[in-house]
C-alpha positions in Angstrom: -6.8 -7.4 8.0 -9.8 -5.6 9.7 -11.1 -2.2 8.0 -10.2 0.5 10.3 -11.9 3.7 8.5 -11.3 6.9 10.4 -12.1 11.0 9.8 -9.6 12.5 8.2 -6.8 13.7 10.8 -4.3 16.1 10.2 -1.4 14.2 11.3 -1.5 11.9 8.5 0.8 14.8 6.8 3.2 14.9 9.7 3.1 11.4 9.4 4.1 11.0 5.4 7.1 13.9 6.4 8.7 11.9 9.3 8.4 9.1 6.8 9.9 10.8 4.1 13.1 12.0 6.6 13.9 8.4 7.8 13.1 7.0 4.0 16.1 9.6 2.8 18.2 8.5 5.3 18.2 4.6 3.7 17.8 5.5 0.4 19.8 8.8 -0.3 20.3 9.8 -3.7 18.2 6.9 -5.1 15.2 9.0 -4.1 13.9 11.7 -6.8 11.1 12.9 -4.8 7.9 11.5 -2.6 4.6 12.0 -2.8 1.7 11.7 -0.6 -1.1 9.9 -2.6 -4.4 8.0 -1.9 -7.0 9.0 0.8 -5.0 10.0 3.6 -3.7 12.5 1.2 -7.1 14.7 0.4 -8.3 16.7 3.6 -11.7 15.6 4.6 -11.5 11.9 3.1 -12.3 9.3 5.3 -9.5 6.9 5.4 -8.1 3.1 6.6 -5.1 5.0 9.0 -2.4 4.1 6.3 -0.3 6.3 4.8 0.5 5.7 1.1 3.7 6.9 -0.2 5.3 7.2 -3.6 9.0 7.1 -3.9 10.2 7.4 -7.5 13.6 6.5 -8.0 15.9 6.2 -10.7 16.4 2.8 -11.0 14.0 0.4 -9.4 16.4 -2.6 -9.5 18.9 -1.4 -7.0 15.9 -0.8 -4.6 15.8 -4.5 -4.2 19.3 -4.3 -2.4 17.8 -1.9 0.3 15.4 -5.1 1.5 17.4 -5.8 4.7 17.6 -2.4 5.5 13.7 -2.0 5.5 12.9 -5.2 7.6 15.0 -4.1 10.3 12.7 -0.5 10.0 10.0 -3.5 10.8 8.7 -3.3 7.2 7.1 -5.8 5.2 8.4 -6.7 1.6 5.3 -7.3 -0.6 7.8 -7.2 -4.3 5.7 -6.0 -7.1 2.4 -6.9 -5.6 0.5 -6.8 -9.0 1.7 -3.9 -10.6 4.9 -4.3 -12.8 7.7 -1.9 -11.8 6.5 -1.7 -8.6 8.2 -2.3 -5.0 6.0 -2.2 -2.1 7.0 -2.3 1.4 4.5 -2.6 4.3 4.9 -1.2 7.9 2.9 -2.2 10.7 1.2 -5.4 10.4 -2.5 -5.5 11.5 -2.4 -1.9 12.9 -0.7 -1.3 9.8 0.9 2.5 9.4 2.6 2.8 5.8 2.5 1.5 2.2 5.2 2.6 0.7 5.4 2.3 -2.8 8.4 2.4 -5.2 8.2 3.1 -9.1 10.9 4.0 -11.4 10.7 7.9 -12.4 9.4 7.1 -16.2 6.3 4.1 -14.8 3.0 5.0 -16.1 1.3 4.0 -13.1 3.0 7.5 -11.2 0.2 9.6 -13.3 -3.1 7.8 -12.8 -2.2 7.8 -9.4 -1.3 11.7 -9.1 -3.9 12.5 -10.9 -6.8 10.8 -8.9 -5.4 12.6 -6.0 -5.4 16.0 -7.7 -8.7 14.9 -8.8 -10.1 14.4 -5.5 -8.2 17.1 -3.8 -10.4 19.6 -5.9 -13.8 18.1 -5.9 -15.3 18.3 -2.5 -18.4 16.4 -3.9 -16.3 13.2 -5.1 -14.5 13.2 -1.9 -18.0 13.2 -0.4 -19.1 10.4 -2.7 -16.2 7.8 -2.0 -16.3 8.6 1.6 -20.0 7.5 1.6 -19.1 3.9 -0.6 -16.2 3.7 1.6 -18.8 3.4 4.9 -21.1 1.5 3.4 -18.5 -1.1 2.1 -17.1 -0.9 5.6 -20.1 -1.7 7.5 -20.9 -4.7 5.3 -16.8 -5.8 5.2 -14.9 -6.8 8.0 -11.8 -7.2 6.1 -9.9 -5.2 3.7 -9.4 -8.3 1.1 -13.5 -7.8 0.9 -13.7 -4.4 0.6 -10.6 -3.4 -1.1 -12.4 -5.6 -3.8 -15.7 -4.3 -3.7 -14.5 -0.9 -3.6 -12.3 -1.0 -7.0 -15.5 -0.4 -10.0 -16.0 2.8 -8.4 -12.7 3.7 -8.2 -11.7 2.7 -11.5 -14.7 4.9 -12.6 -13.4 7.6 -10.7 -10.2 7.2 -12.1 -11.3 7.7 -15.6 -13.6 10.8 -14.2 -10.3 12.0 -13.5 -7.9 11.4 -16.2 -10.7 13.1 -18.5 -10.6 16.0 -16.3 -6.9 15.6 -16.5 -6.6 15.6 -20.1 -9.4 18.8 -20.0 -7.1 21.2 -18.4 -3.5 20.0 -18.4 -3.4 20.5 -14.7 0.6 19.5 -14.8 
């Protein structure tokens, strides 16, 4: 898939909330909560247009019966997609629109995300930072397998930036 990397745009949160309306709707009372996580979620970031979501359920088995459900909502059913516990559900194809990621309430993948968000959310000059890896790895990817690849040392260094920061003042 080509790299679409746009300014941040204020919609993006409009976006996640009609999201999270119609995701209620098919899931009910599975759904504990949502959260609005990667770069669309930090104002200013530059971002591929996607909006990553995080639905933590109770039990991620029975989200596996909902799979139907979803493909008529024109999603894409990527399973786990490398990270254990996880169900991942893609909307939009090429001009791709939502992730939507699934993890049981108690996976330990739901904090480093969180975290890097909160991270980023209060430090201007890392947002600054990525965005500037982000258009360089752009310019010299034309497609995401490339530069989702190229992009993940720095973001696992950032991630580790942030945990520490994390663990430094207990933020939640």
């Amino acid at each position: 898939m080509k790299i679409r990397l746009t300014e941040y745009d204020e919609n993006w949160i409009q976006m996640f909330e009609n999201e999270t309306r119609l995701l209620r709707q098919v899931f009910g009372d599975e759904i504990i909560t949502f959260e609005h996580f990667g770069s669309t979620s930090v104002p200013g970031m530059k971002a591929k247009p996607v909006i990553d979501m995080m639905c933590l359920v109770k039990d991620i088995e029975k989200i596996d019966e909902f799979d139907e459900q979803m493909q008529s909502l024109d999603y894409d059913i990527a399973g786990e997609w490398g990270i254990a516990g996880r169900r991942l559900f893609r909307r939009g194809g090429e001009e791709r629109t939502h992730h939507i990621h699934f993890y049981q309430f108690d996976n330990p993948e739901i904090k480093r995300h969180l975290i890097l968000r909160d991270y980023l959310r209060t430090h201007p000059q890392e947002v600054k930072r990525y965005t500037n890896i982000k258009e360089e790895l752009a310019q010299r990817y034309d497609n995401t397998k490339f530069y989702s690849k190229a992009k993940k040392p720095f973001v696992q260094e950032m991630e580790e930036r942030a945990l520490d920061w994390f663990e430094k003042y207990r933020m939640w």
